[in-house]
Each structure stands twice: as C-alpha cells, then as structure tokens.
N, C-alpha and C positions, 0 to 999 in steps of 0.2 A: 504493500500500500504506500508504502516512503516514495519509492519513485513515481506513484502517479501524482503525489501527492506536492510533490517540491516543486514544480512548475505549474500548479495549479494557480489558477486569480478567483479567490473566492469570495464570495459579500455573504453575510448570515443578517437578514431582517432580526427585530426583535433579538438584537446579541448581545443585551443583559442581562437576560430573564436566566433563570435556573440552566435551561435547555443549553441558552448558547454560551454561559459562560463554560457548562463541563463541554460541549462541542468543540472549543477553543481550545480548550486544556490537552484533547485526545488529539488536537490535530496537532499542536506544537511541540504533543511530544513526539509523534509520529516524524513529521517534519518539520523541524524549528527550522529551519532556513527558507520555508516554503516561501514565495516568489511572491504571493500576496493576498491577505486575508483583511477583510472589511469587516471590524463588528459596525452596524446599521442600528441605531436606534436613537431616541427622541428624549429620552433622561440624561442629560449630561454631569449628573452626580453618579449615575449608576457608571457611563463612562468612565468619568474620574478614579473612580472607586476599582472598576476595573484595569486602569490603566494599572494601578499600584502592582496587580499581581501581575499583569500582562502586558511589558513596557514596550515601548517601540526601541527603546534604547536597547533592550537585550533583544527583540526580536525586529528586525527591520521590515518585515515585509508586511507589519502589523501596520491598520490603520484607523482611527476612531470616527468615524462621520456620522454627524446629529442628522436626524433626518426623520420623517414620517409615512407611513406608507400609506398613505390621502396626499402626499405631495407628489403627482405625477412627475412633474417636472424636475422635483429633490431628485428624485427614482432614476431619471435618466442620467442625471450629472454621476450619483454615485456607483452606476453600472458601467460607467466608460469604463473599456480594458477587462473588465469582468467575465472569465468563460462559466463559473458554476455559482448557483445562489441557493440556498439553502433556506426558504424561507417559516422564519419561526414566529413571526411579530402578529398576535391575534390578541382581542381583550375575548376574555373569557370564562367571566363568573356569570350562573345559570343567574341567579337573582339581579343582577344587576342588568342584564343582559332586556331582562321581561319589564324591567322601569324606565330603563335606557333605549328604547330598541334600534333606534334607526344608528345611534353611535358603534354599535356593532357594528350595523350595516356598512355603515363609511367606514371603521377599521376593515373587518373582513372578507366583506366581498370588492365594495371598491377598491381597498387595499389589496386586494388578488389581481384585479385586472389593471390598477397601474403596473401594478411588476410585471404582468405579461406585457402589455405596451410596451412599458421601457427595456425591456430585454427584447421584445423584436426589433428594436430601435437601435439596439445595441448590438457587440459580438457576442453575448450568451450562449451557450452550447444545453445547457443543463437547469432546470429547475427540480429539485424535491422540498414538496411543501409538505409540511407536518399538519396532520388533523386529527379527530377527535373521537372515540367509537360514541360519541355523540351526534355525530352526523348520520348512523344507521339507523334508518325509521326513526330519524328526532321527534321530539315532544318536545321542545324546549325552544327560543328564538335563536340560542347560543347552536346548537348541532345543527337546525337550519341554515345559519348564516353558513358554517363550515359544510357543510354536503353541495351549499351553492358554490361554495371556492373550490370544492374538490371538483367539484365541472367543469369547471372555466380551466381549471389547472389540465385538466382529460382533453375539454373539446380542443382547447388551443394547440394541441398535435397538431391536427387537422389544419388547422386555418394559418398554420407560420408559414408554409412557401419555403421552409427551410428545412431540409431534409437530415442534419446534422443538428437540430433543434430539439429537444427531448425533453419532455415537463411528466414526474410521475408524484405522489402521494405516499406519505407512511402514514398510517390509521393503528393508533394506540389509543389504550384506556389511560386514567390516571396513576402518575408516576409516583412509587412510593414515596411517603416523607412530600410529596412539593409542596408548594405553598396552598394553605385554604383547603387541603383531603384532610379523610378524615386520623389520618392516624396521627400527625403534628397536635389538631383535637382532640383527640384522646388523652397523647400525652398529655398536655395542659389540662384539662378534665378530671384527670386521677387525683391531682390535688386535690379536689374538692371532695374528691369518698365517692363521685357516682357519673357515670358515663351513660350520658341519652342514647339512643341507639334508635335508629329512624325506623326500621322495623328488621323483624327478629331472620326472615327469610332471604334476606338483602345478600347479593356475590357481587364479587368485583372482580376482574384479571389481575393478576399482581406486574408489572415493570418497573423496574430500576430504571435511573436516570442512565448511567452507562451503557445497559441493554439497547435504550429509546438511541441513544449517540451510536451505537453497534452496528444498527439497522439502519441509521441514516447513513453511514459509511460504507454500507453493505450496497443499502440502494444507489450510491453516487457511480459504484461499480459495476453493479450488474443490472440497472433501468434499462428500457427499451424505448419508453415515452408511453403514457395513456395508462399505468399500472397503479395501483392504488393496495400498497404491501400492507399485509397486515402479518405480525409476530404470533408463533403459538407460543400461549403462555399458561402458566398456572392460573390457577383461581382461589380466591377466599372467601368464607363467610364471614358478615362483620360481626357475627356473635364470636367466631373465633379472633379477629382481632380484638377485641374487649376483654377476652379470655386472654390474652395473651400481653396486655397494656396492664389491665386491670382485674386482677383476679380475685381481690379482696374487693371490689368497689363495687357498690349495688347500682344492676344494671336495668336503665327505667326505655322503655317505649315513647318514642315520644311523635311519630308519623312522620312520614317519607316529607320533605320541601316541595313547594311548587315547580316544577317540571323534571324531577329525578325519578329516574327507573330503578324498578324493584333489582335487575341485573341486567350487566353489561352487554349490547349486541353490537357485533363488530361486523359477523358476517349475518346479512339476510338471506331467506328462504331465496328471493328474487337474484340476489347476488350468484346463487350457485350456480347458473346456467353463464358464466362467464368467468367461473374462479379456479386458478389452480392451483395445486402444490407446487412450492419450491425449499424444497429441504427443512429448514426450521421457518417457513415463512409460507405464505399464501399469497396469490397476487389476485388482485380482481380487475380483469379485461375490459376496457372499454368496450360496449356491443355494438360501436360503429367506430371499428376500429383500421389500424393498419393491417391487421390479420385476423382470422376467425381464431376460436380457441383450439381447433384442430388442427392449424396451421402452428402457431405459436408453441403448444404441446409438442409438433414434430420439430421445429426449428429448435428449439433450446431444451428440448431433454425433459421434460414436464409431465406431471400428469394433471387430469381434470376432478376436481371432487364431485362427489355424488350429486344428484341432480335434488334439488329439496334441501340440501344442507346448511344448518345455520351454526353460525359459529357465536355462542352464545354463554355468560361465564357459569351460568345453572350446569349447563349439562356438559360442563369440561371433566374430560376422565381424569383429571390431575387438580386436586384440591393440597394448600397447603396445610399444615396441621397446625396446633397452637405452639409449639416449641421449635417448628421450622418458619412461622413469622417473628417468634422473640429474636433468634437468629439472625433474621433477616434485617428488622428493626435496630437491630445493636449494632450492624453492621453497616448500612444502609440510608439511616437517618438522622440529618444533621440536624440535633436536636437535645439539650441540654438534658433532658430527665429521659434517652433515650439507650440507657443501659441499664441490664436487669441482672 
C-alpha cells in the first residue's frame, strides 16, 4: 500500500472529525513522505489542534484548508492537483437533523454534489464517500439525506464522460466509542447507579474506528466506481452492552428516540438482487450500471448473494458476548472510566 500511496494527492472533507483525524494517522504512517494530503474542513481550532499532532513541518506534503462543502467554489480551489478524495464531512445527529432539516440538506446532499462538480472540474480520478446503515430503508431525515448522496455519489459514474473517473460508497453502522453512541453514554451513566436502555430487544453491528479506516483503504484499492461496500461484522445486544458497562447498575427502559431503529439494516431485501460477496466485505451494484452482476461476478472473481437476503444486525450469526465487548471497550475506547 506504501507505494501506491506516496505519490498519491489526497483531500479528506470533514478531516477533523474522529474519522479523519485516525485516516491521517494510518496514512502517515503508511506513507509519511506521501506527495500530498489535504485535511478539508470548516473548524479552524479543530485545525489548529490538529496541526499540533500533524505538522506540516514534520510532514511536508500535509496541508490544512478551511473550507465548506456548501462552498462550491471553496471545492474547486481546494481540489486543484487533487487525484483521490475521500469524503467524510456530513452533520449527523438523528435529533437534530428532524428540527434542523433543510441544514442537513445543504451539508449532505448539496455538499455531495459540489464535490462531484468540483472534481469533474478538476483532475480527480477517485471518490469514496462514507455513509450510514442509516441510509437502508431510512426512517429518519438524517439516513434520507445520506441514501440521496449515496446516488449522486453511484449515478455520477455514468454522467462524468471520464472513463478513469470512479466514485464508490463505504456503508457502516456506528463506530464504537464515537462521539454521541451509546456506549461513551453509558460510561458516563454508570456514575449515576442506572443506565436507561431504549428498549430491551435493540442490536447494533459493532466497528472500530480503524476497521471503518481499513475499509476505506481497502476500497481506494480495489473500487471499480458505482459500488457501495459494506463490512461483515459482529453484532451486539444493548442489554449486553449495559451488562458489560454496568453490571451493578439498575437497568430502566426508557423507549426507543424519534427516528431510531429497533436494529441495524445495512443490506435490504431489495439490495440482494445487485449484491455481492467480496471476501470480508459485500458490494452493492448499481442496477444501471457499467456491468450486470453477472458480468462483474465473472470479471473480478465474485460471487452473488442469495436472492431475498438482508443483511441485518438481529439475525447476524456472530453476536459479541458480555466479556468480548468489556475487551473491546478497554481497548477500543477513548474514554476516561473506560477500563474494567
């Protein structure tokens, strides 16, 4: 990956958030001399803060540009020279989202199609945009906005005129430990002797932040353009996280939030008829695509999943247990009261 990697010109939207400052960490170690990486984002203290650990003085190819993805025009200054973009800059709290809605709108879907404009504008070879298994059969205005940008992000194959131009999707649940899930909550919570627990039947997939960075590294190398990858992963129940946070602490009910799913769906019943396996990963086909799934299956070695199959975190044959999430948690999460 080093050699693909040190002549790469990369820009990461949203490249102070959680996601992209470990993205930056994986790739300077991989290639610290790389030729040039853009963190892209609109907080110039989170900048700041970042530059301390990630200088340009030690790494030269580094560069910090304030910028917004509502600013079309930002978008094309800062993609000059730019062959791969990684884009991560989404606002993305389900509550806020349903008070707020049209600010989504303008961060995530008009912020999806300036960077397709400004990259056909530009020399761009590569887009992998990060989205949500909130975007499967969403109920929320938040998975909504993200299932529109994973379109735009699919159809624009099609309409670039540039046959070296390749835009695909990584589709993940929420990352352990990130900011605002629930197990950061929890920890905090324990303090008090009792952990709410939104209801008692609730799964989730489990992903590590470095996983989620594994898979975007994965996909920079082997995309085709129109693919929208999703990870197999474990699963958990959240009475087993409480169980494993809080074992002494009376655990109360307290009902699911305004637009949150009882468990995680990544892949749809409807998705199966375009999805396939690839090793530890699944890919879901465009259905107006550069290839059928027959074609794609014989070119790169694939197979197709069952017809009807939904990849959903209820009926994952791989649940973690209460003493393989303390594990994970201790390891895993950056988080003051998150050693047992």
């Amino acid at each position: 990956m080093e050699n693909n990697l040190k002549d790469k010109h990369i820009l990461i939207t949203g490249g102070t958030g959680s996601f992209g400052k470990a993205f930056v960490r994986s790739i300077l170690k991989i290639a610290p001399d790389i030729e040039r990486l853009v963190i892209f984002s609109r907080d110039e203290l989170k900048q700041f803060e970042m530059e301390q650990e990630f200088s340009v003085s030690e790494y030269p190819g580094l560069r910090y540009f304030i910028g917004d993805v509502r600013d079309g025009m930002r978008l094309r200054r800062a993609l000059q020279g730019i062959d791969t973009v990684i884009h991560a800059a989404a606002l993305k709290q389900i509550p806020a989202a349903e008070y707020n809605p049209f600010e989504f709108i303008k961060t995530n879907i008009i912020g999806a199609e300036n960077l397709i404009e400004a990259a056909l504008d530009n020399e761009v070879k590569q887009i992998i945009a990060l989205s949500t298994d909130k975007a499967a059969e969403p109920i929320n205005l938040y998975g909504a906005t993200k299932l529109c940008s994973d379109k735009l992000f699919v159809a624009a194959n099609n309409m670039s005129g540039k046959p070296d131009f390749h835009l695909s999707v990584v589709r993940y649940g929420n990352v352990m430990g990130s900011r605002g899930s629930v197990i950061p909550f929890f920890l905090e919570k324990r303090k008090t002797g009792v952990l709410p627990i939104t209801d008692p039947a609730m799964t989730r997939f489990n992903i590590s932040l470095q996983e989620g960075v594994e898979m975007v590294l994965w996909a920079m190398k082997n995309a085709h353009g129109g693919e929208i990858f999703v990870p197999k992963l474990p699963s958990y129940r959240i009475t087993d996280v409480a169980q494993a946070i809080g074992p002494d602490c009376e655990h109360t009910v307290v009902g699911i939030r305004p637009g949150e799913k009882i468990h995680e769906l990544m892949i749809t019943e409807s998705d199966s008829f375009n999805t396939v396996e690839i090793g530890k990963y699944f890919a879901i086909l465009p259905s107006h695509g550069k290839y059928t799934i027959g074609q794609y299956c014989e070119m790169y070695g694939v197979k197709a999943v069952e017809e009807g199959y939904a990849y959903s975190s209820d009926i994952n044959p791989h649940f973690l247990t209460v003493e393989e999430l303390r594990k994970l948690i201790s390891e895993q999460v950056d988080h003051p009261e998150a050693s047992f």
